[in-house]
C-alpha positions in Angstrom: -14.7 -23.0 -9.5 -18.0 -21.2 -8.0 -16.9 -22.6 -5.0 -13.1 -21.8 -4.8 -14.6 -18.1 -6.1 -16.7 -18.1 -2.9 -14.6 -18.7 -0.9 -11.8 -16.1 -2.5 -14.6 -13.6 -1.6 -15.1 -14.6 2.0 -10.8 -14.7 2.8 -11.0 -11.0 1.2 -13.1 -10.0 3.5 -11.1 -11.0 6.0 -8.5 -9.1 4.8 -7.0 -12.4 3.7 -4.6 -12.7 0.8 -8.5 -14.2 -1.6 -7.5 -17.2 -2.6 -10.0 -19.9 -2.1 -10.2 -23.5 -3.1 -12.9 -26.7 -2.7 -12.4 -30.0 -3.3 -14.6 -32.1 -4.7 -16.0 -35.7 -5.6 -18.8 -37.5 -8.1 -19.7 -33.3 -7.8 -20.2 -33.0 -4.2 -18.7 -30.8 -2.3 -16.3 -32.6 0.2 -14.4 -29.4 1.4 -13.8 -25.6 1.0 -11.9 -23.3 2.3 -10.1 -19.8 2.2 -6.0 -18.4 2.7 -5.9 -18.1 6.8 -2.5 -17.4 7.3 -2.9 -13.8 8.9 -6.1 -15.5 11.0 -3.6 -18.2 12.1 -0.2 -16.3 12.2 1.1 -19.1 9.6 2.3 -18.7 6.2 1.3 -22.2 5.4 -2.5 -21.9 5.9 -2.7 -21.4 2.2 -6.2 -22.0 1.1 -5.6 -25.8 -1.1 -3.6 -27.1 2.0 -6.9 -26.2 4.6 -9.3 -27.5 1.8 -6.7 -30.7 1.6 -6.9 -31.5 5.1 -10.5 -30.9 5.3 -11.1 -33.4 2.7 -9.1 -36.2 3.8 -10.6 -35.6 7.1 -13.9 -36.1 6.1 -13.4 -38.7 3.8 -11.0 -40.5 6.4 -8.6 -41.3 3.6 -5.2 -40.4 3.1 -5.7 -40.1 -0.5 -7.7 -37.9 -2.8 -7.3 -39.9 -6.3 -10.8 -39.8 -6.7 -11.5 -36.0 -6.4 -11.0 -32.6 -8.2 -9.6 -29.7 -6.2 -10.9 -26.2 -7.6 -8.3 -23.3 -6.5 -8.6 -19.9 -7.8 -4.6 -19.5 -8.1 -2.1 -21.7 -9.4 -0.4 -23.7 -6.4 2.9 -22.8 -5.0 5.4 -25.4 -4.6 4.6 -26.3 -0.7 0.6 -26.9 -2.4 1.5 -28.7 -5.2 3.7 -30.9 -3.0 0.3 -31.4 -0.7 -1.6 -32.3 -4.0 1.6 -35.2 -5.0 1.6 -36.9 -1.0 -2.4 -36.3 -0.7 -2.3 -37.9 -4.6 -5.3 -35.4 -5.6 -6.5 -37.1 -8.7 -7.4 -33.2 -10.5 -6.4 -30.5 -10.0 -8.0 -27.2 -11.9 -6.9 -23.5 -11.1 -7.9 -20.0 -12.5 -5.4 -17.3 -12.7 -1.4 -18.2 -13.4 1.0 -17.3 -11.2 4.3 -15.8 -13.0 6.3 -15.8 -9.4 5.3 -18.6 -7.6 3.2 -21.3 -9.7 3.9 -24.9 -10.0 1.9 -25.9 -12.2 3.7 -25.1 -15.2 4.5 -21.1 -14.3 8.2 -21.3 -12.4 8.1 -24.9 -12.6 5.5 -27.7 -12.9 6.2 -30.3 -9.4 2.5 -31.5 -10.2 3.5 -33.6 -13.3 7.6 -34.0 -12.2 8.1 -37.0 -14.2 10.7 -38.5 -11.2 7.4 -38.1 -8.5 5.3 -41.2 -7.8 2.0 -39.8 -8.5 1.3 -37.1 -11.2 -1.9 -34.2 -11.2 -4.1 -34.1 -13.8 -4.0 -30.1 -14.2 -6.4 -28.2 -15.8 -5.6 -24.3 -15.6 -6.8 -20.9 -16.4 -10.1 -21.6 -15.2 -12.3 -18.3 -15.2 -8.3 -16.7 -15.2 -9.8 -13.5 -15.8 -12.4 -13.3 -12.5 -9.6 -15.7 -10.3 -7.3 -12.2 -11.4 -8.9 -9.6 -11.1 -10.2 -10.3 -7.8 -6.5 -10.8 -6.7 -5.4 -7.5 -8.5 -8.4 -5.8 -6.5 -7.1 -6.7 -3.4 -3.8 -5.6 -4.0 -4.6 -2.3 -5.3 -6.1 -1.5 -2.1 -3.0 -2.7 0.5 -1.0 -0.3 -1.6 
């Protein structure tokens, strides 16, 4: 979560929404990265989707089963849809998401008993930093 916090940091910065996210496997660091869609001029740069990509890039795989991705928010539906077609293996976020998550908040698509492959979801993962980093940013757009 360090990692996803990290990169949280760097995307508010940026003036970024900060949400960041890595993914990793057997502990290593296979890829990070931060909310873009202002940088990019596309709502669907959402940090978990970059960090997606970035590992089945690098891995040249089109499956994740074997790795853990780290998210400081709880997905959103298109995410947790990523996570189910990329089949990440683990999936642990930090601060729930009343409006938006899927991962048990609004609805839970990463366990959908009808889906092929289900997330292992662990959530609420340093909740209170993952939030008040978001609140922080927030406080200052308005």
């Amino acid at each position: 979560m360090r990692e996803a916090l990290c990169q949280a940091q760097c995307a508010a910065g940026l003036h970024e929404v900060p949400i960041g996210a890595a993914v990793l496997r057997d502990g290593a660091v296979i890829a990070r990265a931060h909310n873009e869609t202002r940088a990019r001029g596309d709502p669907t740069a959402h940090a978990e989707l970059l960090a997606i990509q970035g590992a089945l890039g690098a891995l040249r795989t089109d499956r994740l089963e074997d790795c853990t991705l780290y998210v400081t928010l709880e997905p959103c539906a298109q995410c947790a849809g990523a996570m189910v077609l990329a089949k990440v293996g683990r999936v642990v976020f930090g601060a729930y998401d009343p409006k938006a998550g899927m991962a048990g908040s609004v609805g839970d698509l990463l366990r959908h008993p009808r889906l092929n492959h289900r997330v292992e979801v662990i959530g609420g993962v340093d909740a209170d930093t993952c939030g008040r980093l978001l609140e922080a940013f927030f406080r200052e757009k308005r």
